[in-house]
N, C-alpha and C positions, 0 to 999 in steps of 0.2 A: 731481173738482173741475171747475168749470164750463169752469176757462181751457184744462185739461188736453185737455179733449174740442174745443179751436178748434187749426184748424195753423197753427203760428209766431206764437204770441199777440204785439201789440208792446202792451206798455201803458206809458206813460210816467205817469202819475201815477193814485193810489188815492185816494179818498177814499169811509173807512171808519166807519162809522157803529160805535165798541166797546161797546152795549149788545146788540146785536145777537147771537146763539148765533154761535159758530164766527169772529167776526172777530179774537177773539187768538191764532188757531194761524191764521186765513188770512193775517195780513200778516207776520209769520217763514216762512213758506212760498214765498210771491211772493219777498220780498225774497232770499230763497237762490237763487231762478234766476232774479233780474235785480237785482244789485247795485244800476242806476242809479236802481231805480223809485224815485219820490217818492211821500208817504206822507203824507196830512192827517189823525189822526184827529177825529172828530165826538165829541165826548163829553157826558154827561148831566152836567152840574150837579148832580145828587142824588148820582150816584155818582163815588168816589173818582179820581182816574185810574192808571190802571196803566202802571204808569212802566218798564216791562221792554219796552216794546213798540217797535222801532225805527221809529220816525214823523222827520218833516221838519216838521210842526208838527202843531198842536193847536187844535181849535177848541173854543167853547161850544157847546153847541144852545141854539139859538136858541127863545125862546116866539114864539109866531106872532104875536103881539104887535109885535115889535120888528122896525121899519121898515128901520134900520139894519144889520141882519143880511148882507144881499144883498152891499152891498158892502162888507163885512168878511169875507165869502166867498170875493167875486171876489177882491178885495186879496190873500187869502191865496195863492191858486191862483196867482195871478199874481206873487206874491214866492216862493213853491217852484220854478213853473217857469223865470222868469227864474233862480234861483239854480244849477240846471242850464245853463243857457247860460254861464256867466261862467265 
């Protein structure tokens, strides 16, 4: 794993794309050697969500279409990580 081969990873927040191969065994993996990470998953609108997955929120993906998106992203990012400060 990519984080394994950096030394002293700090990652304070993930934002994971779960269509993606291997992104539902990579965020129970991170989350067990850094309880505090925060966790956005990105999810497809076609597929279901998979609700086993310890996340701090939930996005739509976005059609590239929708102008709106950006800051419904930032917004997000920025209501997970404040919610670590508090």
């Amino acid at each position: 794993m990519l984080l394994e081969e950096l030394e002293n990873p700090k990652v304070d927040l993930l934002v994971a794309n779960l269509a993606l191969p291997g992104a539902a065994d990579l965020i129970p993996a991170l989350k067990k050697k850094n309880q505090s990470l925060k966790v956005i998953a990105v999810e497809d609108a076609s597929l279901s969500a998979i609700s086993d997955i310890p996340v701090d929120a939930r996005l739509q993906k976005p059609s590239p279409s929708e102008s709106a998106a950006e800051n419904q992203w930032l917004g997000m990012v920025k209501q997970v990580l404040d919610n670590e400060a508090a």
